[in-house]
py3Dmol code that shows the C-alpha trace and the ligand (Angstrom):
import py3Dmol

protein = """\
ATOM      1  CA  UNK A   1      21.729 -20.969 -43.469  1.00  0.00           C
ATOM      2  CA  UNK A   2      22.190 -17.959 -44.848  1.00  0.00           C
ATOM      3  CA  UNK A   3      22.756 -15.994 -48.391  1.00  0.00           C
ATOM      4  CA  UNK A   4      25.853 -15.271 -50.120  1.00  0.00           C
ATOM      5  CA  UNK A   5      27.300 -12.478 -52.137  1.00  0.00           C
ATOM      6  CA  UNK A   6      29.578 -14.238 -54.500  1.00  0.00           C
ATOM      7  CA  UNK A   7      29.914 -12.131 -57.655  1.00  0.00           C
ATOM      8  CA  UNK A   8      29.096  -9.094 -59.698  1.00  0.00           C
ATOM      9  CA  UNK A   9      27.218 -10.391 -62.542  1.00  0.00           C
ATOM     10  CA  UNK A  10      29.441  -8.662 -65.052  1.00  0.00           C
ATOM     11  CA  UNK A  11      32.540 -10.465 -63.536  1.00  0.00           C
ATOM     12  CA  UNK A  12      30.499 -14.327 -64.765  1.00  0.00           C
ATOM     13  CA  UNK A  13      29.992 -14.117 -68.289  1.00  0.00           C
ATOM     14  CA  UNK A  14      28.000 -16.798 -69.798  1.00  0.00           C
ATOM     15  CA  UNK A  15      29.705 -20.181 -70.017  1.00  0.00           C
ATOM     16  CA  UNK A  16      31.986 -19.218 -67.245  1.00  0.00           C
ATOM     17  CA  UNK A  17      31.840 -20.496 -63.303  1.00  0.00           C
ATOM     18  CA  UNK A  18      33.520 -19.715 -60.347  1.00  0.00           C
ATOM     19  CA  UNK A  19      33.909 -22.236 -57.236  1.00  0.00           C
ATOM     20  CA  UNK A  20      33.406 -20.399 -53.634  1.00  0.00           C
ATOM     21  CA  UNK A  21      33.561 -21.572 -50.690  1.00  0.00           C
ATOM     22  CA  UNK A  22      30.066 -21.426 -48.293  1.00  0.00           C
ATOM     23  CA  UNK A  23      29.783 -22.754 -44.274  1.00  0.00           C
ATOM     24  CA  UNK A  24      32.934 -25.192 -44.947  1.00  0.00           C
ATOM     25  CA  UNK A  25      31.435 -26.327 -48.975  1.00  0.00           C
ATOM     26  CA  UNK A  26      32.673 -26.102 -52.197  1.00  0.00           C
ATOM     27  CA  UNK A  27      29.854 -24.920 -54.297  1.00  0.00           C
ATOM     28  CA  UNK A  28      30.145 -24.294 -58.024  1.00  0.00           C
ATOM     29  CA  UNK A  29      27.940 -21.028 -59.702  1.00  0.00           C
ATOM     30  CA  UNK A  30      27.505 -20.999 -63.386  1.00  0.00           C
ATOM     31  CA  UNK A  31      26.398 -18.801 -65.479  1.00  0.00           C
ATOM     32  CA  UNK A  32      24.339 -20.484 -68.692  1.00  0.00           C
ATOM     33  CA  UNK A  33      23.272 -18.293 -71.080  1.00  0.00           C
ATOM     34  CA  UNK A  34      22.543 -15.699 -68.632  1.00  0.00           C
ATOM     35  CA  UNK A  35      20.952 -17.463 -66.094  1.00  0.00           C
ATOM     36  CA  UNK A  36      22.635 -18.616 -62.724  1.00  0.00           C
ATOM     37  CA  UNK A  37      23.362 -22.178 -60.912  1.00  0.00           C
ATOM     38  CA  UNK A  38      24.495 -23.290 -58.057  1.00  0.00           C
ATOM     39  CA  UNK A  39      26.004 -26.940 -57.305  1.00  0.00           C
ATOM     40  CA  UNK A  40      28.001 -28.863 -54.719  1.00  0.00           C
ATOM     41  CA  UNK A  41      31.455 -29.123 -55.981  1.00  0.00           C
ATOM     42  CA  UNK A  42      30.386 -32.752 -55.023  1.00  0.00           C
ATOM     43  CA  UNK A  43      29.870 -35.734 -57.613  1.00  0.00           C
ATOM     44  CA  UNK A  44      27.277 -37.888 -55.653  1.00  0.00           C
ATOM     45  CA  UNK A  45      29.101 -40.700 -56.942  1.00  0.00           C
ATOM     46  CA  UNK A  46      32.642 -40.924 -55.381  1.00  0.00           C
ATOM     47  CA  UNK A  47      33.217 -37.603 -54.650  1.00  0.00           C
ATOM     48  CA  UNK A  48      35.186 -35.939 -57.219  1.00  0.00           C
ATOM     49  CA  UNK A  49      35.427 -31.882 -57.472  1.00  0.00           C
ATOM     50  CA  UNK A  50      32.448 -31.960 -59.955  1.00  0.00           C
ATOM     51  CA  UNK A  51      31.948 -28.295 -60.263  1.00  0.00           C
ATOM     52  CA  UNK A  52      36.175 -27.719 -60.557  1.00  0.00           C
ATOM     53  CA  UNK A  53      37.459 -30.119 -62.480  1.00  0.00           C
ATOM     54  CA  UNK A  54      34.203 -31.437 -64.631  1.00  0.00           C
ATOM     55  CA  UNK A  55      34.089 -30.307 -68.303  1.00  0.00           C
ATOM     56  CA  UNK A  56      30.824 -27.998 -69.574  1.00  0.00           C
ATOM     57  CA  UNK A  57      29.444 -29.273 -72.498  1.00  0.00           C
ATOM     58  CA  UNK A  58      25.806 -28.727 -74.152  1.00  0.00           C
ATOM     59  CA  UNK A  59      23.131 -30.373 -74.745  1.00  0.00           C
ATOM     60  CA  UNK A  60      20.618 -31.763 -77.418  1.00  0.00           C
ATOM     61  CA  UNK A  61      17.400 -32.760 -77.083  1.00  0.00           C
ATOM     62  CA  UNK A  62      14.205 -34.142 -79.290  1.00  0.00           C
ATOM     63  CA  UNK A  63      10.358 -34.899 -78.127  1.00  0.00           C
ATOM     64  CA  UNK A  64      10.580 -37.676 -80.867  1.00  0.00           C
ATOM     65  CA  UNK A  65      12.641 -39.348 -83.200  1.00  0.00           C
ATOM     66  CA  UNK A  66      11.172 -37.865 -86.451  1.00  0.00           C
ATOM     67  CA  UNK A  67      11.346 -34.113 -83.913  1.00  0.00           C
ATOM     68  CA  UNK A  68      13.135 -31.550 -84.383  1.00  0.00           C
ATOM     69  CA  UNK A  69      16.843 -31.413 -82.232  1.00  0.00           C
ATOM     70  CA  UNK A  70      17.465 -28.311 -80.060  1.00  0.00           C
ATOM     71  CA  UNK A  71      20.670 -27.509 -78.807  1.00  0.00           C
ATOM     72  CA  UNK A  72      21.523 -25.583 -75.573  1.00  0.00           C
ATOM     73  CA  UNK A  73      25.069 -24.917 -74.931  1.00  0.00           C
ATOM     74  CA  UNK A  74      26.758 -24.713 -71.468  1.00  0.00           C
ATOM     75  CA  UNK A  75      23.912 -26.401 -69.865  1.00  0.00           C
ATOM     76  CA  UNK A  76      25.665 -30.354 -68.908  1.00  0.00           C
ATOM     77  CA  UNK A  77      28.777 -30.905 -66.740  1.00  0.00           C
ATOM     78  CA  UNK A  78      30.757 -34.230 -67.019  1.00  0.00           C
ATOM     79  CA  UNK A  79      32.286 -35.687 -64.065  1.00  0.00           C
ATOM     80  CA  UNK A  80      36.181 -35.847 -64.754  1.00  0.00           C
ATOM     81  CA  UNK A  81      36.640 -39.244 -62.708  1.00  0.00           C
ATOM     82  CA  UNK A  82      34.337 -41.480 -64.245  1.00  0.00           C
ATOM     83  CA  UNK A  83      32.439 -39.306 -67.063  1.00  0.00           C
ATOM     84  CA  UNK A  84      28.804 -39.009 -65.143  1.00  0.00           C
ATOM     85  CA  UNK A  85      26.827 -36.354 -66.690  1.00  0.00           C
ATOM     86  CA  UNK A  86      24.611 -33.772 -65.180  1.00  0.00           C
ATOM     87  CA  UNK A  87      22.123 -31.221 -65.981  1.00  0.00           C
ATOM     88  CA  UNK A  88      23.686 -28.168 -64.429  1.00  0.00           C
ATOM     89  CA  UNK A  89      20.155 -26.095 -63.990  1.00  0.00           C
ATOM     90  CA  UNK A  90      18.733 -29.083 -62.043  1.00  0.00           C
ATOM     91  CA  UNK A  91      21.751 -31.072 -61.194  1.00  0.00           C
ATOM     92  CA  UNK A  92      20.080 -34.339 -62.088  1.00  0.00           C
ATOM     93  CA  UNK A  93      22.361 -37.107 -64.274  1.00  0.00           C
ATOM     94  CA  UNK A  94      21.558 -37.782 -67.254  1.00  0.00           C
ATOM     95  CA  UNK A  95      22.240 -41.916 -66.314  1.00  0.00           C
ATOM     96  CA  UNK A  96      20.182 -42.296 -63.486  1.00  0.00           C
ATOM     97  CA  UNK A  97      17.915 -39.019 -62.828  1.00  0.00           C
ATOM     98  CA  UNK A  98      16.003 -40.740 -60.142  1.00  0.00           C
ATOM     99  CA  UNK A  99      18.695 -41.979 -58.072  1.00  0.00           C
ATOM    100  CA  UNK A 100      21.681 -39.685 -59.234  1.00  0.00           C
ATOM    101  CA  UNK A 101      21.940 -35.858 -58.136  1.00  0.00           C
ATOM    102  CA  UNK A 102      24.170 -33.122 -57.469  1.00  0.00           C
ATOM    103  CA  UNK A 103      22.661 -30.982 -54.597  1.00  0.00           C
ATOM    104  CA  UNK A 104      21.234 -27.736 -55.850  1.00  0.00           C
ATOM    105  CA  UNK A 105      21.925 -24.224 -54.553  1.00  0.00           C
ATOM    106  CA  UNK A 106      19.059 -21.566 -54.711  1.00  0.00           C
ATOM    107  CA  UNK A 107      20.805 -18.667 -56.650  1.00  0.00           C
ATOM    108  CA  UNK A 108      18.681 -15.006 -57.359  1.00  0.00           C
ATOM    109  CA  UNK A 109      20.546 -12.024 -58.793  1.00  0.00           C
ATOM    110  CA  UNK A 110      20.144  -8.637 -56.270  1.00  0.00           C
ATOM    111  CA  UNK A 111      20.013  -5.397 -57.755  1.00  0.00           C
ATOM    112  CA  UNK A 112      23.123  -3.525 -56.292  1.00  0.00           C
ATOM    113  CA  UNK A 113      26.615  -3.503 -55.711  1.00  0.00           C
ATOM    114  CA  UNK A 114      28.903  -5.636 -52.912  1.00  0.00           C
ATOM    115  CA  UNK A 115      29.678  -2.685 -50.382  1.00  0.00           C
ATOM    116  CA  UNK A 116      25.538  -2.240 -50.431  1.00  0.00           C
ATOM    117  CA  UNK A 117      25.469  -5.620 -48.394  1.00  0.00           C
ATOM    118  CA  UNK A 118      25.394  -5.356 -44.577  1.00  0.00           C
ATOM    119  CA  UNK A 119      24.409  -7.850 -41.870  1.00  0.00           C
ATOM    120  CA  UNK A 120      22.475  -5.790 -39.812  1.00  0.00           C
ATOM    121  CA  UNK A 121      21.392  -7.850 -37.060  1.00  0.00           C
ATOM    122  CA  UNK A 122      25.111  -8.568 -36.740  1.00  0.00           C
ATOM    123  CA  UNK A 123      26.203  -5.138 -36.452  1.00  0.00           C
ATOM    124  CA  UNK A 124      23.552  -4.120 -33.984  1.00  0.00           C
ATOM    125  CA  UNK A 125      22.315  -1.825 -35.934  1.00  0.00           C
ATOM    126  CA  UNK A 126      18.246  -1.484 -35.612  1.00  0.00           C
ATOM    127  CA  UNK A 127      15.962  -2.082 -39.238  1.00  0.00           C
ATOM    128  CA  UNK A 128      14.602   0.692 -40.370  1.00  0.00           C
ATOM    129  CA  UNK A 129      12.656   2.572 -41.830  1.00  0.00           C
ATOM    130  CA  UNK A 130      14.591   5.138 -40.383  1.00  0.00           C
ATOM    131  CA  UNK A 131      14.109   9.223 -42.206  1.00  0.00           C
ATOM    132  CA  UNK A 132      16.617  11.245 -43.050  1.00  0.00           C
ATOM    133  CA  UNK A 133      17.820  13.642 -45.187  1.00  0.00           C
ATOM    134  CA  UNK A 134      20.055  11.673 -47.972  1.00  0.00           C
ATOM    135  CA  UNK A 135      21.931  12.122 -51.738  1.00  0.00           C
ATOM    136  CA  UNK A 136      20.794   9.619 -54.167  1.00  0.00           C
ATOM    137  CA  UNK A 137      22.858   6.678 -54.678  1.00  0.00           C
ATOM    138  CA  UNK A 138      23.115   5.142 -58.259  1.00  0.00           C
ATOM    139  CA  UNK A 139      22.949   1.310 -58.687  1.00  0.00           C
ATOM    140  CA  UNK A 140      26.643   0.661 -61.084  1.00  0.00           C
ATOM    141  CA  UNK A 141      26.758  -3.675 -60.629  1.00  0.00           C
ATOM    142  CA  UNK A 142      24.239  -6.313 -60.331  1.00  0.00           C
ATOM    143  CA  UNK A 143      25.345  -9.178 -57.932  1.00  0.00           C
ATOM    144  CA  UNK A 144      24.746 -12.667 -57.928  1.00  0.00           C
ATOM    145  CA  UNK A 145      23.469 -14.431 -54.248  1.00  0.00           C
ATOM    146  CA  UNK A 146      23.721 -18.293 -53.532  1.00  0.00           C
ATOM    147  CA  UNK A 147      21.042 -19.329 -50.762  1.00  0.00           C
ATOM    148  CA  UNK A 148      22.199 -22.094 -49.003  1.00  0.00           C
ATOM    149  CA  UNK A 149      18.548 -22.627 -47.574  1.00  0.00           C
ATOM    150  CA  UNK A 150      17.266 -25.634 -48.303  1.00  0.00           C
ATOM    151  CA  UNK A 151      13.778 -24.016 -47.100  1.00  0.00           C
ATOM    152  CA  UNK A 152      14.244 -20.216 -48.502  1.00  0.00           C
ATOM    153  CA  UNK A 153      13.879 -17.747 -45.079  1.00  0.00           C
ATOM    154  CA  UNK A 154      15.448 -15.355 -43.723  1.00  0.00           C
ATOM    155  CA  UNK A 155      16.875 -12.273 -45.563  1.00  0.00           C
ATOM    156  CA  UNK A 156      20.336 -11.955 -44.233  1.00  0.00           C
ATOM    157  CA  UNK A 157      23.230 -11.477 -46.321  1.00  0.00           C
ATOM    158  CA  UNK A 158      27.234 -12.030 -46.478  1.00  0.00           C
ATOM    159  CA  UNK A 159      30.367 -12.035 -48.914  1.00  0.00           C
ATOM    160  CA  UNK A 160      31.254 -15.259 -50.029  1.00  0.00           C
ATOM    161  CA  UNK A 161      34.861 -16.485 -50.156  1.00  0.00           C
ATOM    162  CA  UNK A 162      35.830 -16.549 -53.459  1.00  0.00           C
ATOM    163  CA  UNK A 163      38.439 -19.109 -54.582  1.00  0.00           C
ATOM    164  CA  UNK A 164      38.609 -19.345 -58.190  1.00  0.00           C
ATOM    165  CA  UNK A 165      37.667 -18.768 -61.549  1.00  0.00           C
ATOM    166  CA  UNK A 166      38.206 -21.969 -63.415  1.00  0.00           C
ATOM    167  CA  UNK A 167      38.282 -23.222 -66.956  1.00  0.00           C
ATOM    168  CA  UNK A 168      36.283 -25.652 -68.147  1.00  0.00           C
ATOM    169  CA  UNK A 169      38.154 -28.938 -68.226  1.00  0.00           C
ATOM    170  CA  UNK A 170      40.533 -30.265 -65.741  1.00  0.00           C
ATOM    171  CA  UNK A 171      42.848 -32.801 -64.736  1.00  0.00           C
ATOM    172  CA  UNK A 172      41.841 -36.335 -63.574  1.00  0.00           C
ATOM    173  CA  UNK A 173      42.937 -37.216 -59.672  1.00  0.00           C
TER     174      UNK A 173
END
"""
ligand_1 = """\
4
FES
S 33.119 -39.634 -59.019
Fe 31.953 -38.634 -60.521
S 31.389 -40.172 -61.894
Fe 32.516 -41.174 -60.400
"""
view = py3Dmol.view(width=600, height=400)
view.addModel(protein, "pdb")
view.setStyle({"model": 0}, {"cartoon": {"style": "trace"}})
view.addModel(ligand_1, "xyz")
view.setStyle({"model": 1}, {"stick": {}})
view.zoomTo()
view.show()
């Protein structure tokens, strides 16, 4: 397990997602209202491309009856097979919460830019700290990082393959 460049955060505007592909798995990232999620592109149903095809709709919610209704936009997903709904921060349906869930992705936005990420161990090359004399180096992109961890270790990092940017409704099979 391992984590994965898979974006500049500039290049995922709220409301938007992209679908990469990570160790052989579709996984969907979202961006909702400037925070980041990451799902399997799985419905836990019967399979469908949740994360490509699903449409993103928002969500209301009230304590009470008599209570006030907030809205959150971007925040559901709806299956495009057979119209399941999920939370996309928590990937929990809205039907059957308990029983019912989209496996979550750890996501954590670096500070940095793409060509900043090297697999050292990979490469041989030795951790520092090493000294030298050096020019300073401005940070110009943010990036966004899926951790396929299920336990979070480990601090090495790659560039995911991305496939897609997708809209937000799609076609049924
Ligand atoms: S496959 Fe998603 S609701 Fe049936």
């Amino acid at each position: 397990m391992a984590k994965y460049t898979v974006a500049n955060v500039g290049d995922l505007q709220p409301g938007e997602r992209i679908v990469v592909e990570l160790e052989g798995r579709s996984v969907g990232v979202f961006n909702v209202d400037g925070e980041f999620f990451a799902l399997l592109d799985q419905c836990p149903h019967a399979g469908a491309a949740l994360c490509s095809f699903g449409k993103v709709f928002g969500k209301s919610e009230a304590v009470a009856p008599d209570a006030e209704i907030t809205y959150e936009r971007s925040r559901s997903i709806r299956c495009p097979w057979h119209q399941w709904e999920f939370d996309i921060r928590t990937g929990e349906s809205f039907y059957d919460p308990a029983n019912a869930r989209v496996r979550k992705y750890n996501v954590e936005v670096v500070e940095g830019c793409p060509e900043d990420v090297i697999d050292l161990e990979a490469q041989g090359i030795q951790k520092g700290p090493h000294i030298l004399e050096g020019y300073h180096v401005s940070v110009e992109e943010d990036m966004v990082v899926v951790d396929t961890s299920r336990v979070r270790r480990g601090t090495q990092s790659r560039r995911a393959t991305r496939v897609t940017q997708l809209p937000s409704t799609g076609a049924r099979p």
